[in-house]
C-alpha positions as CSV (number, residue, x, y, z in Angstrom):
1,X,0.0,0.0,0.0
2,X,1.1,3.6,-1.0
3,X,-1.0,5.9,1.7
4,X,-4.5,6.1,3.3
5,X,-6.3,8.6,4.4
6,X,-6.9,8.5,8.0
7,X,-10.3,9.0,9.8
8,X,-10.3,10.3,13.5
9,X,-10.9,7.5,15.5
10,X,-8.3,5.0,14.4
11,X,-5.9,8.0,14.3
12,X,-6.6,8.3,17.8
13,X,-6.3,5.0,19.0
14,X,-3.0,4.3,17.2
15,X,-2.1,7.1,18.3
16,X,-3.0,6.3,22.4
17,X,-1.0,3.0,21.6
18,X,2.1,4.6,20.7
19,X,1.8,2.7,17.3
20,X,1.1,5.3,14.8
21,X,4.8,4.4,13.6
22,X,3.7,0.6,12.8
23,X,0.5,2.2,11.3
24,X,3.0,4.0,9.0
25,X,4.9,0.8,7.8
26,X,1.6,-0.8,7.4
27,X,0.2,2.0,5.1
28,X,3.0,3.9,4.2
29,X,2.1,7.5,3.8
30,X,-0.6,8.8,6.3
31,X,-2.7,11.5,4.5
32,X,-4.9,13.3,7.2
33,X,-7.3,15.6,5.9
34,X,-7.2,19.2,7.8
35,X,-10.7,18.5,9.4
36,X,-9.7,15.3,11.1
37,X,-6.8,16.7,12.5
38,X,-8.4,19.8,13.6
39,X,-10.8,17.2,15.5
40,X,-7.1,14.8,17.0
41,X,-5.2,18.1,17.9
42,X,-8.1,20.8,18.8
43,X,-7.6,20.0,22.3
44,X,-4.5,19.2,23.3
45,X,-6.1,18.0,26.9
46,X,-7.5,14.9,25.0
47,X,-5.9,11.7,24.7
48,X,-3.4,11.3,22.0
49,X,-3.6,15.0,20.9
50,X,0.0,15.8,21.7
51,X,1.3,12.2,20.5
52,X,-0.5,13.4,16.9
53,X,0.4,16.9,16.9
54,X,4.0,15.6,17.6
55,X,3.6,13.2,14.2
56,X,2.6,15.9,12.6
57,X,5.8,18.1,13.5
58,X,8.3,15.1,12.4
59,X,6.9,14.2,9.2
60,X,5.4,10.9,10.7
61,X,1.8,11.8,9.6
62,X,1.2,14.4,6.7
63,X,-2.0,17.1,6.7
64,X,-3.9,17.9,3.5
65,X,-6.4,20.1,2.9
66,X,-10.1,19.2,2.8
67,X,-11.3,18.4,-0.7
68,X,-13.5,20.8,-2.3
69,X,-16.2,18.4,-2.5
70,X,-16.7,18.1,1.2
71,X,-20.0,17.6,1.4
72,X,-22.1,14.5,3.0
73,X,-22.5,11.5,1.0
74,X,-26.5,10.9,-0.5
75,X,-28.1,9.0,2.1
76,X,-25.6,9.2,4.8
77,X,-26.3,12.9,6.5
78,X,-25.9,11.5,9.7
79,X,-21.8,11.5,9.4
80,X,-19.8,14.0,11.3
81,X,-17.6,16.4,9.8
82,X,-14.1,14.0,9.9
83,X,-15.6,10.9,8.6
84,X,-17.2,13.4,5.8
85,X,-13.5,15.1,5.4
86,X,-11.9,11.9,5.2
87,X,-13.8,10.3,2.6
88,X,-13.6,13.0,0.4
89,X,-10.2,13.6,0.4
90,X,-9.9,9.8,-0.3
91,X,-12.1,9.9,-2.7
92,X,-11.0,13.1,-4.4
93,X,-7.2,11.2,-4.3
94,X,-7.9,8.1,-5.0
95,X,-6.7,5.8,-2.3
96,X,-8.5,4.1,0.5
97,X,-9.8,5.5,3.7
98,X,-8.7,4.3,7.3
99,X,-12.0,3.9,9.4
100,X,-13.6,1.9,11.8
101,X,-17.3,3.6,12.0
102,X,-19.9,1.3,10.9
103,X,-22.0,4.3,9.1
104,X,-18.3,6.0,7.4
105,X,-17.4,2.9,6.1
106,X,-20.7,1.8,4.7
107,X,-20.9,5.4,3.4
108,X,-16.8,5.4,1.9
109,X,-18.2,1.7,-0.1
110,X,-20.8,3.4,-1.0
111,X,-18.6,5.4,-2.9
112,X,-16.5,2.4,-4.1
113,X,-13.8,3.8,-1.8
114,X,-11.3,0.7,-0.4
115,X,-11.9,1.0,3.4
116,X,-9.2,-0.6,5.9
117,X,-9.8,-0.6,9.7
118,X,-7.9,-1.0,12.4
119,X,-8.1,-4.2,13.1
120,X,-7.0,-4.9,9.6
121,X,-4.1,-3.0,10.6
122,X,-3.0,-5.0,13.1
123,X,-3.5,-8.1,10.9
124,X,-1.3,-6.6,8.4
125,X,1.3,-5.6,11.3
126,X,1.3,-9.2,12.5
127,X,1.8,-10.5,9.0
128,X,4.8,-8.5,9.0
129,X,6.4,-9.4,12.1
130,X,6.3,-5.8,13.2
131,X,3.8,-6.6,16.3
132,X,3.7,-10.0,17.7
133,X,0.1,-10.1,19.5
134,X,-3.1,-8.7,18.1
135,X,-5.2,-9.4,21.3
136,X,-3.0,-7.5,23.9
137,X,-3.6,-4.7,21.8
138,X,-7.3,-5.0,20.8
139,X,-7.5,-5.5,25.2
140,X,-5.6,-2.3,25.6
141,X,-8.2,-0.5,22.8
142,X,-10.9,-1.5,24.7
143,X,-9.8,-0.4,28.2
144,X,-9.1,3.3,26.3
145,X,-12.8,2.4,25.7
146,X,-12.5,1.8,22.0
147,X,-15.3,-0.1,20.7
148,X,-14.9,-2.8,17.9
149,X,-17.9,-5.4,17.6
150,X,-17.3,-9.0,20.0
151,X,-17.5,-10.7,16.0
152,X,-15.1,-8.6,14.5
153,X,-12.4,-9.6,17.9
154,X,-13.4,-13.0,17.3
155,X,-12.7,-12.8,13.7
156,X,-9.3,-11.2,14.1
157,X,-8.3,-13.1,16.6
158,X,-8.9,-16.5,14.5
159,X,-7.4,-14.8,11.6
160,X,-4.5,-13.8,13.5
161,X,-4.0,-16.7,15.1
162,X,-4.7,-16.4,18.4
């Protein structure tokens, strides 16, 4: 993979776990759109503000403007203003969108945008030898109070292995 465009959440939560540079050997480039990061950094109080303003400052992560065609996608009005940034951007530059939302990423297919989540992430991080448990980490996401569905775990888990 070349880049992906980053939604808030999963920024976040890579970003709490001190593994946004895995997320960046997994992806390669991180593309954020200005929105989403406005939404990580806009209170520096919040956890994992300072860890992605910080990623920001050495390159690890890279800002973009918000495409010009940032408006909500027919029949999904409900999405907030990141999840809306981020699949336009990835949309306007063709690459797929990191996001874990149920309503985004049925929203970024919608669009016939390739959506990865996190837990993919980790899959893909596994594969690679660069982590070497999945379900330490998915633990750790959940006491941060990260919510991914009990089928999805149990899916990653078998496919990880564990």
């Amino acid at each position: 993979m070349r880049l992906v465009v980053a939604d808030s959440s999963p920024l976040i939560v890579f970003a709490r776990s001190e593994m946004l540079v895995i997320l960046r050997q997994v992806v390669g480039e991180i593309i954020v759109p200005q929105t989403v990061f406005n939404e990580c950094t806009g209170d520096m109080s919040k956890p994992g503000a300072r860890i992605i303003a910080d990623a920001y400052q050495s390159g690890l992560i890279t800002v973009h403007a918000d495409s010009k065609a940032i408006t909500p996608p027919e029949n999904f009005p409900m999405l907030d203003r990141g999840e809306i940034a981020a699949i336009a951007l990835a949309l306007e530059l063709g690459e797929p969108v990191l996001m874990d939302e149920r309503l985004g990423r049925q929203a970024a297919t919608a669009q016939e945008i390739t959506v990865i989540g996190s837990a993919g992430i980790l899959l893909a991080a596994k594969n690679k030898k660069l982590i070497q448990n999945v379900r330490l980490i998915l633990e750790s996401w959940q006491a941060f109070g990260y919510f991914l569905s009990p089928t999805l775990i149990t899916t990653v888990l078998q496919l990880a292995g564990e």
